[in-house]
C-alpha positions in Angstrom: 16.0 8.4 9.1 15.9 10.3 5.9 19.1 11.1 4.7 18.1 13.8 2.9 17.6 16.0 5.9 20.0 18.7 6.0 21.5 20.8 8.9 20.6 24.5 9.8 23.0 26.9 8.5 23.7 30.3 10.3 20.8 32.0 8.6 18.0 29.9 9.2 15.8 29.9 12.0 17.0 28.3 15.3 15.1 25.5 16.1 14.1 26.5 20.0 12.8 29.7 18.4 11.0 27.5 15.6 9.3 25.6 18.6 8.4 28.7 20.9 6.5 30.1 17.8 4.1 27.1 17.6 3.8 26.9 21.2 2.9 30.4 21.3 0.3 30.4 18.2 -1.1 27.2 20.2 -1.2 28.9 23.4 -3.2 31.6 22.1 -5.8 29.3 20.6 -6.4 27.9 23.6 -6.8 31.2 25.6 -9.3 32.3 23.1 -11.4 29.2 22.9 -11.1 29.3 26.7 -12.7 32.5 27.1 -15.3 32.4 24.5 -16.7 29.0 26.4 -16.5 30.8 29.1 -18.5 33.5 27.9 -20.6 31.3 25.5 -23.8 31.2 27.9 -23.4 34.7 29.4 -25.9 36.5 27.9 -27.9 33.6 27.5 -27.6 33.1 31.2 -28.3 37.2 31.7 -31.5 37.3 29.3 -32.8 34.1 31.1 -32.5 35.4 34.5 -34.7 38.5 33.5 -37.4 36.6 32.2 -37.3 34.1 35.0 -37.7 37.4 37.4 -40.8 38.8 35.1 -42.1 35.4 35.1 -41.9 34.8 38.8 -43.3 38.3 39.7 -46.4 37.3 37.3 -46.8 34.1 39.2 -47.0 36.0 42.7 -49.4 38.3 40.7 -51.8 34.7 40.1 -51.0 33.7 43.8 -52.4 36.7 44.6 -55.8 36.4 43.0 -56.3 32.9 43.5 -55.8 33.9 47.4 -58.8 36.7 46.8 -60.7 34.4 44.9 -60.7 32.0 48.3 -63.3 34.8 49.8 -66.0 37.2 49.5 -65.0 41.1 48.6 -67.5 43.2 49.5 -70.1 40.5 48.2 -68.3 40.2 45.1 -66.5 37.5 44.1 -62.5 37.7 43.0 -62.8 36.4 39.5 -59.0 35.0 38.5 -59.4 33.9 35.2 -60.5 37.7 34.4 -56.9 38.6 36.1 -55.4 36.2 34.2 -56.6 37.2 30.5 -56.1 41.0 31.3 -52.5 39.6 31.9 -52.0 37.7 28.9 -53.5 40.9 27.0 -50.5 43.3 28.3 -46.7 42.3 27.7 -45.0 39.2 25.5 -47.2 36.6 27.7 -48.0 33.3 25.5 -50.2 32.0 28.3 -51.1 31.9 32.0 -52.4 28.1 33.2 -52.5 26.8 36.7 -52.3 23.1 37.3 -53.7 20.8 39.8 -52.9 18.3 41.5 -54.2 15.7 39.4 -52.3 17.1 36.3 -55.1 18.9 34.9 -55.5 22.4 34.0 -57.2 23.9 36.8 -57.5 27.6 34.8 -55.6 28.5 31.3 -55.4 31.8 29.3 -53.4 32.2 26.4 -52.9 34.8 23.6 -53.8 32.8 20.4 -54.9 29.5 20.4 -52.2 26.8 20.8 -49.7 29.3 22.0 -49.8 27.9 25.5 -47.9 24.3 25.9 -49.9 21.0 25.9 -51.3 20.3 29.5 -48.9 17.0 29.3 -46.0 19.0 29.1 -47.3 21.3 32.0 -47.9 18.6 34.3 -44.4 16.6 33.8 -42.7 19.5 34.6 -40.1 19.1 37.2 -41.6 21.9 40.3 -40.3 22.7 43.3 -40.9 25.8 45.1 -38.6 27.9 43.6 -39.2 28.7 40.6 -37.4 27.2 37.8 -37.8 27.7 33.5 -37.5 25.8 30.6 -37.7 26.2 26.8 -40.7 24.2 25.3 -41.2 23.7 21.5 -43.8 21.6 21.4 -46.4 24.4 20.2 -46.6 26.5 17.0 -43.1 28.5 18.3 -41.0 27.8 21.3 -41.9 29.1 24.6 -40.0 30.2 27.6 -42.1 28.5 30.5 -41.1 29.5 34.3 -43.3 27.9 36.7 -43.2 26.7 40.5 -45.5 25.3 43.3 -47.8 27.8 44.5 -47.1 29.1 48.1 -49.4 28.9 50.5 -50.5 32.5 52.3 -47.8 33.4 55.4 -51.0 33.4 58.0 -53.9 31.5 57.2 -56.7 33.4 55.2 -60.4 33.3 56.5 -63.7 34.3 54.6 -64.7 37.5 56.0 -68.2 38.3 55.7 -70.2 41.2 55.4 -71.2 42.9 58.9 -68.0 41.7 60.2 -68.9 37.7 61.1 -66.4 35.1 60.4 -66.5 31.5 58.8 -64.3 28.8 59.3 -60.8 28.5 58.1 -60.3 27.7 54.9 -59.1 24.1 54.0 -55.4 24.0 52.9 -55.4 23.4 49.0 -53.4 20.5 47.6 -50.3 20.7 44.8 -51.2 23.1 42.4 -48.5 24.7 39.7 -48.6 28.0 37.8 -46.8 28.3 35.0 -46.6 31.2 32.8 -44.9 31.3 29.1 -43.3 34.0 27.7 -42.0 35.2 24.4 -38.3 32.7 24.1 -37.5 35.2 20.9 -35.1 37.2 22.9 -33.6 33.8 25.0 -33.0 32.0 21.6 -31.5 34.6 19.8 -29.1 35.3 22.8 -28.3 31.2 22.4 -27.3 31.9 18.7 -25.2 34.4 19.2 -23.4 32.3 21.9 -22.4 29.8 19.6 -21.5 32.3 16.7 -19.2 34.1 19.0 -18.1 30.6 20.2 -17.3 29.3 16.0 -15.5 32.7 15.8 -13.2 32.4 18.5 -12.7 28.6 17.9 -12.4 29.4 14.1 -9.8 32.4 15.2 -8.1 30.0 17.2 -7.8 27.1 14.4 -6.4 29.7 12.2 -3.8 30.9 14.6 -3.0 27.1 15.1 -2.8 26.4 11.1 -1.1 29.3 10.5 1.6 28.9 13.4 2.0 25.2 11.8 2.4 26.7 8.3 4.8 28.9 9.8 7.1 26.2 10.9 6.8 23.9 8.0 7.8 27.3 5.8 10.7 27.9 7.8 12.0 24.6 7.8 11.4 24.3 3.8 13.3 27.9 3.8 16.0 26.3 6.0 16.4 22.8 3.9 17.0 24.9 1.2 19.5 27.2 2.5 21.3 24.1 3.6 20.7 22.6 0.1 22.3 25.6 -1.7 25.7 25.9 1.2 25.9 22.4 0.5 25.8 22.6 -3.7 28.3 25.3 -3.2 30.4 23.8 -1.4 30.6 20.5 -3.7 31.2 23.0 -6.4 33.9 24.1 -4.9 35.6 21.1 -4.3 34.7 20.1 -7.6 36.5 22.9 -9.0 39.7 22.4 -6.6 39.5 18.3 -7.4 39.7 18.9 -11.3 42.6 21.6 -11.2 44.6 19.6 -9.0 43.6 16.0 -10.4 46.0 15.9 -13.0 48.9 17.5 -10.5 48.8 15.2 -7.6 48.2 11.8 -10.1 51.2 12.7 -12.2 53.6 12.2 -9.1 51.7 9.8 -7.1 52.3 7.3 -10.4 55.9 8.2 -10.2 56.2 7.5 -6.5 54.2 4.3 -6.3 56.7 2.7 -9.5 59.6 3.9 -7.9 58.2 2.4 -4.5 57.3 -1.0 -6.4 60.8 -1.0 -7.8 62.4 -0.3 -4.2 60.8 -3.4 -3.1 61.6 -6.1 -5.1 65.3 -4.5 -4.1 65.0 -5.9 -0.5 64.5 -9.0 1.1 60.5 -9.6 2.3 59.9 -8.8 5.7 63.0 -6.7 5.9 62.6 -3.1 7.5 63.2 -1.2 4.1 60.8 -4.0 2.5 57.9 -3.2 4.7 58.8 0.9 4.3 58.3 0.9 0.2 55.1 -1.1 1.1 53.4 1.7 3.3 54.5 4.0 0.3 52.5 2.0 -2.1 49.8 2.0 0.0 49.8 5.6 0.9 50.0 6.1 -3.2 47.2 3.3 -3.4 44.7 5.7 -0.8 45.4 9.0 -2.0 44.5 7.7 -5.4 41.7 6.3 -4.0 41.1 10.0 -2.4 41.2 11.9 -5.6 39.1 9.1 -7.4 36.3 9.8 -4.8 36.5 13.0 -4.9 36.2 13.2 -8.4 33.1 11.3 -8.4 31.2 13.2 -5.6 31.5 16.6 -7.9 31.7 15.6 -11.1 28.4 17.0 -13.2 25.9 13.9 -12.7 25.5 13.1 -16.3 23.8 9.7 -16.1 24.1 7.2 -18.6 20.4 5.4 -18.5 19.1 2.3 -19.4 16.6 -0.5 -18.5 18.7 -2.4 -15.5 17.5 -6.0 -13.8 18.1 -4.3 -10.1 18.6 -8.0 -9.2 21.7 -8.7 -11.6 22.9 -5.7 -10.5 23.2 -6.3 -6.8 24.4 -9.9 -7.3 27.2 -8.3 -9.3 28.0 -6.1 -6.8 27.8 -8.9 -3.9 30.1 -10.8 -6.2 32.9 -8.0 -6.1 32.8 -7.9 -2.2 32.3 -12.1 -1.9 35.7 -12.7 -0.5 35.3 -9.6 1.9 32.7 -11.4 3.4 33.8 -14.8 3.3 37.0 -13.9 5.1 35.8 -11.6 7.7 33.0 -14.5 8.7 29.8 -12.2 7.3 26.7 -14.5 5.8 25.0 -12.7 3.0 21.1 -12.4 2.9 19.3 -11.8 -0.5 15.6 -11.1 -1.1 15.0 -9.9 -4.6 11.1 -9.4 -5.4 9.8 -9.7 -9.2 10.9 -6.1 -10.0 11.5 -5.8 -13.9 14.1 -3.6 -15.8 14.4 -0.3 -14.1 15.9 2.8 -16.0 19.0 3.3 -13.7 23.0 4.8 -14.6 24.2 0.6 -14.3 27.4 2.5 -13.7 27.1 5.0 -11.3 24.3 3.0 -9.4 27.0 -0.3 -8.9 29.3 2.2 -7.2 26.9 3.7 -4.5 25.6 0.4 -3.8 29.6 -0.7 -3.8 30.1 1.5 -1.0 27.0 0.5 1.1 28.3 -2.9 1.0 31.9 -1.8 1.8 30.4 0.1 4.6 28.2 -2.8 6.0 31.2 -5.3 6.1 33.7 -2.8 7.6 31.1 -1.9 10.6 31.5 -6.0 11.1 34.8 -7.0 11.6 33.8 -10.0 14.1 31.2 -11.3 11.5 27.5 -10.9 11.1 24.8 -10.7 8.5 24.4 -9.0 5.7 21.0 -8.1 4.0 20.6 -7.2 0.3 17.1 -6.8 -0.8 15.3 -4.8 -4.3 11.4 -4.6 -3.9 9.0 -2.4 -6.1 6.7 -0.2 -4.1 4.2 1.6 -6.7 6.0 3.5 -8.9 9.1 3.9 -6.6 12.0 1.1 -6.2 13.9 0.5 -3.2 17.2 -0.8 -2.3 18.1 -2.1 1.2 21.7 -2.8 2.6 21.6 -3.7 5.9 24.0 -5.2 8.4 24.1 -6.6 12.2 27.3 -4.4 13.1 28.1 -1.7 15.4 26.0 1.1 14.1 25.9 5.0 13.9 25.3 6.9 17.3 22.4 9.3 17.1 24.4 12.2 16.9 26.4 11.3 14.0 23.2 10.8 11.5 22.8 14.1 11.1 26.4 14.4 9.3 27.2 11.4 7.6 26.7 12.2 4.4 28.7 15.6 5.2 32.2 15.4 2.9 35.3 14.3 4.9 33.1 13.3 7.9 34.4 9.7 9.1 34.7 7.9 11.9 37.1 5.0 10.3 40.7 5.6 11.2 41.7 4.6 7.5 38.1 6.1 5.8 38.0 9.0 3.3 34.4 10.2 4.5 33.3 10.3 0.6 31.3 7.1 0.6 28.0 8.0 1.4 28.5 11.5 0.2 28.8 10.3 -3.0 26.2 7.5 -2.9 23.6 10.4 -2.0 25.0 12.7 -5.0 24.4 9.5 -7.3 20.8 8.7 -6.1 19.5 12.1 -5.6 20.8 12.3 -9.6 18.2 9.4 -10.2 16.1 11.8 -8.5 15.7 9.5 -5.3 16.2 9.8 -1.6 18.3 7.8 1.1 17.2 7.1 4.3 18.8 5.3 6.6 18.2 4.2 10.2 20.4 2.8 12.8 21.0 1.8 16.4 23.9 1.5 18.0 25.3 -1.8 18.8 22.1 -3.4 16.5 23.5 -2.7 13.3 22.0 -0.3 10.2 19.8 -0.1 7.4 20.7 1.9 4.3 17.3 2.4 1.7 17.8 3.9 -1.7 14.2 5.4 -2.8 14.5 5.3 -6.5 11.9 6.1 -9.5 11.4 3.3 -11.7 11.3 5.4 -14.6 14.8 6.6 -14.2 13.7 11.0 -13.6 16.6 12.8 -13.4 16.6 16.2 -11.0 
């Protein structure tokens, strides 16, 4: 977990509201895309139900004439092709063609030449008796083609015959198709504007999305920083408090502890009165410690750099805590990778890394491992302490690196405060990550090139 997350303060944006904003921008992108594919084919679906109905009534008109054609009018014969080119010549028809059953055109008008579709194309069409359309582009310009079996008369027809005699019945014809093609100018440009008004709303709806997200990520920036700037105020504070009392409390607190050594060597060891002037000197011993700390967390972070082997570095500091471990039954792990001098406070980095290590061995009073590791990763170089102890429940991460926040009876709550003051004035991070009962892992993100913030 990054460390350097920081907790809302009053005046940044709650987090539930944070969330309903996003869920909100999202929602709306949804509804919009929602309709618009709803609505994508609807006046594509409107524009080709109108010219399936003029093609259809234009295909009763050829059923009509090829039924007149079947007999004698008057001594004059029905001539259909005539019907069919006086058709083509009125209206937006491409062409007029009826197919027979063999798949060959039985009878074909057309505006221009090569408007009407190839007779292949015509006779793979999928017919029924209703009638049905499709969009062919297999001529000079697309085509809107609506075409269906032709019906056979209700009653049967017979050739009538001047003076009133009668022939036979006419034989039943086999599977013939008429197919007429219109003008598809109207149809496609209804099926461009259906997907323009489809990008738009999807477009609408990605910006609603992207801007809800920017939204968020503003808000939390707004919010880190707010936190950021309570927090710097709040060290200066303290740093102002810790240097005007300093100088007050260490004055005394060297008096008592010598007059609490001298007490001591006065009584017998292991008397009552021996064992009191003890707790005093250790009392003086931690509230020392207190002020030191304290001290170091606020004081201005004016870094003393130069080129540091990180290995020598944390051998040194495992060296310090070597007896630590040794008594409390802790092995010590090491994995340093060929990283070269980096530009680091030697100082200032020993203590934070001190009080990782102090850390890791008090969180394992019953023994474990500890792992101390320096690796280079580009241009950054990271630091790992991590142990096989109790760990930090969830619910503390969020405020360990808050001042005075501890959860050791005899802890101070400045450790980790002041290792983050001393890497963020590297200009690195911590992260750390934990589990409960499995131990924790503490990473120190520096640059190699020692930037200060």
């Amino acid at each position: 977990m990054d460390a350097t997350h920081t907790k809302s303060t009053g005046t940044a944006v709650p987090s539930g509201y944070r969330r309903a904003l996003i869920i909100l921008a999202v929602a709306a992108a949804l509804i919009l895309i929602w309709i618009a594919v709803q609505g994508r084919a609807r006046e594509q679906r409107t524009i080709a139900r109108i010219l399936t109905t003029q093609g259809e009534t234009l295909i009763r008109a050829v059923e009509a004439g090829r039924r007149m054609g079947m007999r004698g009018m008057e001594g004059r014969q029905f001539r259909l092709r005539g019907l069919m080119d006086e058709m083509v010549r009125e209206g937006d028809l491409r062409f007029v063609a009826v197919i027979d059953e063999n798949g060959s055109i039985e009878s074909l008008s057309e505006a221009e030449d090569g408007a009407a579709a190839p007779a292949t194309v015509l006779s793979a069409l999928p017919v029924s008796e209703d009638p049905s359309w499709r969009v062919v582009r297999e001529g000079r310009e697309p085509v809107f083609v609506v075409y269906r079996l032709s019906r056979p008369p209700r009653r049967p027809i017979r050739n009538s015959m001047h003076g009133g005699m009668h022939s036979p019945e006419a034989q039943p014809e086999g599977r013939v198709v008429i197919a007429v093609g219109l003008d598809a100018a109207l149809y496609l440009q209804a099926a461009r504007k259906d997907i323009l008004t489809l990008a738009m709303a999807a477009g609408l709806g990605l910006t609603l999305v992207f801007a809800g997200g920017a939204s968020l990520s503003w808000r939390r920036k707004v919010a880190a920083l707010q936190a950021e700037v309570v927090r710097q105020e709040r060290l200066a504070a303290m740093g102002t408090l810790a240097s005007g009392v300093a100088h007050e409390i260490r004055n005394p607190l060297s008096s008592i502890k010598g007059f609490a050594t001298y007490f001591r060597t006065k009584f017998e060891p292991g008397s009552k009165d021996h064992d009191l002037a003890e707790v005093m000197i250790g009392e003086a011993d931690r509230l020392n410690r207190v002020v030191s700390e304290l001290l170091e967390l606020t004081r201005p972070s004016e870094l003393r750099l130069a080129g540091t082997v990180p290995a020598v570095l944390l051998t040194h500091a495992l060296r310090l805590v070597e007896d630590d471990c040794r008594s409390r039954g802790i092995a010590v792990q090491t994995r340093f990778g060929d990283v070269g001098p980096v530009v680091l406070d030697a100082d200032r980095m020993l203590q934070a890394v001190l009080n990782l290590l102090l850390n890791a061995i008090q969180a394992m009073p019953d023994g474990g491992t500890l792992s101390v590791s320096a690796q280079a990763v580009r241009d950054r170089l990271e630091l790992r302490v991590a142990d096989t102890g109790s760990g930090i429940p969830r619910e503390d991460l969020d405020r360990v690196f808050d001042p005075y926040f501890t959860t050791k009876n005899q802890g101070t709550g400045l450790g980790l405060a002041t290792v983050r003051t001393v890497v963020e004035a590297h200009g690195g991070r911590v992260r750390i990550v934990s589990e409960p009962g499995r131990g924790t892992e503490v990473t120190l993100d520096l640059p190699k090139r020692g930037e200060k913030r």
